[in-house]
ZAMARGU-4260 file (C-alpha; in steps of 0.2 Angstrom, whole numbers, plus 5000, padded with zeros to 4 digits):
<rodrens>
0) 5583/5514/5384 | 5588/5526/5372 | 5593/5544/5378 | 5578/5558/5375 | 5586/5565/5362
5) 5582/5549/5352 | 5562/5553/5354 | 5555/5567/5344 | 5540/5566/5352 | 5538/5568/5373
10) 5525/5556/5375 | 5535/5543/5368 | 5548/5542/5379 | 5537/5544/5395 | 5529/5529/5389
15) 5546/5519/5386 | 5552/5526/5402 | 5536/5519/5411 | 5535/5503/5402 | 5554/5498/5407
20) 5550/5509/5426 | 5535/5495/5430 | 5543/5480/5419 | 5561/5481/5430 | 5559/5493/5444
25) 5574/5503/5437 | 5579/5513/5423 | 5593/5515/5409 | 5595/5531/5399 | 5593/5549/5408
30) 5586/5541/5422 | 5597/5526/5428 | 5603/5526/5446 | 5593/5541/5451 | 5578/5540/5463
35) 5563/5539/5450 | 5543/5537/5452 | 5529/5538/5440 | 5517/5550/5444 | 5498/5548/5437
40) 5487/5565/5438 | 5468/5568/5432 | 5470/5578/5418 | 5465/5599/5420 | 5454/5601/5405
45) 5450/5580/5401 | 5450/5572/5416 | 5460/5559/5412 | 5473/5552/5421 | 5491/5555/5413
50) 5509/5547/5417 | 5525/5555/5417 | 5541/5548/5426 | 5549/5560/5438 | 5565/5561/5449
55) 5561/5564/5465 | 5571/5568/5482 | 5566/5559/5500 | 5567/5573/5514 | 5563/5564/5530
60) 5552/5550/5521 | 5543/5564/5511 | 5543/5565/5491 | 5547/5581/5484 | 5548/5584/5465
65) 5552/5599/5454 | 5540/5606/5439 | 5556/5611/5429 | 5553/5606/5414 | 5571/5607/5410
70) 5569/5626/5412 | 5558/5628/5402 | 5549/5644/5399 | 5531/5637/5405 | 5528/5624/5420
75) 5525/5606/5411 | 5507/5602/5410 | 5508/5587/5424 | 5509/5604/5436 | 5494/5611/5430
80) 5484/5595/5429 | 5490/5595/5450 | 5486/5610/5454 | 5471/5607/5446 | 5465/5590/5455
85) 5478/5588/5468 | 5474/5570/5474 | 5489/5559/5462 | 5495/5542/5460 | 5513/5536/5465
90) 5523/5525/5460 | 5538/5518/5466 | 5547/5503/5465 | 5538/5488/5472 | 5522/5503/5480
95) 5509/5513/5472 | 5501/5524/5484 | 5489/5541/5481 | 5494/5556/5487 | 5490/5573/5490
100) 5502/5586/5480 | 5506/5603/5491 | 5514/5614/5482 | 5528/5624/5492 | 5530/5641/5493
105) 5539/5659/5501 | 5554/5653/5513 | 5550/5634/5511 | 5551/5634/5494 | 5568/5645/5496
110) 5575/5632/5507 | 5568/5616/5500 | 5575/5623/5482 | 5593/5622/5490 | 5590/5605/5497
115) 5583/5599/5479 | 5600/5608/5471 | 5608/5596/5484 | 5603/5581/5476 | 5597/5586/5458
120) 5612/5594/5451 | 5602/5599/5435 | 5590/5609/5446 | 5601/5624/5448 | 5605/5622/5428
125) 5586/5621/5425 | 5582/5638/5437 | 5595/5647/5429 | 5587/5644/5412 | 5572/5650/5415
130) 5563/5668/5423 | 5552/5658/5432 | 5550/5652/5449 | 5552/5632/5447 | 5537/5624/5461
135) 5542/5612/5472 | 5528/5600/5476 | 5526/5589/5489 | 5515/5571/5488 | 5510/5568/5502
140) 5505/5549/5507 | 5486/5548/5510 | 5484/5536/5524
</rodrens>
């Protein structure tokens, strides 16, 4: 898998990442030996559904992911498109599942941030690049 400075265009390297997530399980490139999912949302203004690989941490069998956007100045559009319709798809290896996305907030999202710095080292990085307050989102099994 080719690094994502190889893809000019985002949507590209998603769809690599995907195609090689569901063919093997596991990823090469940015993403090898971290926990990874695919995340399917309804789209905020189309409606249709949109993939986009995430890393993810496992608090107490819950999945938590971060709209960094590699601090970017704006949250990434899959956050918006959640917010908007918060019922998603995940996907891990071996399981898809839908989920409810909760989006974190006051002293949770202050300790939950510490716990994701834990285990995402680029999540401080990310913070500090940008003014905004990264959300942390929880998906939520539906049973």
């Amino acid at each position: 898998m080719p690094a994502r400075a190889d893809f000019a265009d985002g949507r590209a390297y998603n769809a690599a990442v995907t195609a090689e997530f569901r063919a093997t399980g596991a990823v090469t490139g940015d993403f090898a030996g971290r926990n990874l999912l695919l995340l399917t949302t309804t789209g905020a203004r189309s409606g249709r559904p949109h993939v986009v690989p995430l890393g993810y941490t496992d608090i107490g069998g819950r999945i938590l992911v971060s709209a960094a956007a590699g601090g970017a100045p704006n949250h990434p559009d899959w956050y918006h498109n959640l917010v908007a319709h918060p019922e998603v798809t995940v996907e891990l290896p071996g399981e898809t599942f839908g989920a409810r996305a909760v989006v974190t907030a006051g002293e949770e999202r202050r300790a939950l941030g510490e716990e994701r710095a834990k285990t995402n080292p680029n999540f401080r990085r990310n913070q500090e690049r940008t003014s905004r307050e990264i959300p942390l989102v929880w998906l939520d099994r539906i049973a």
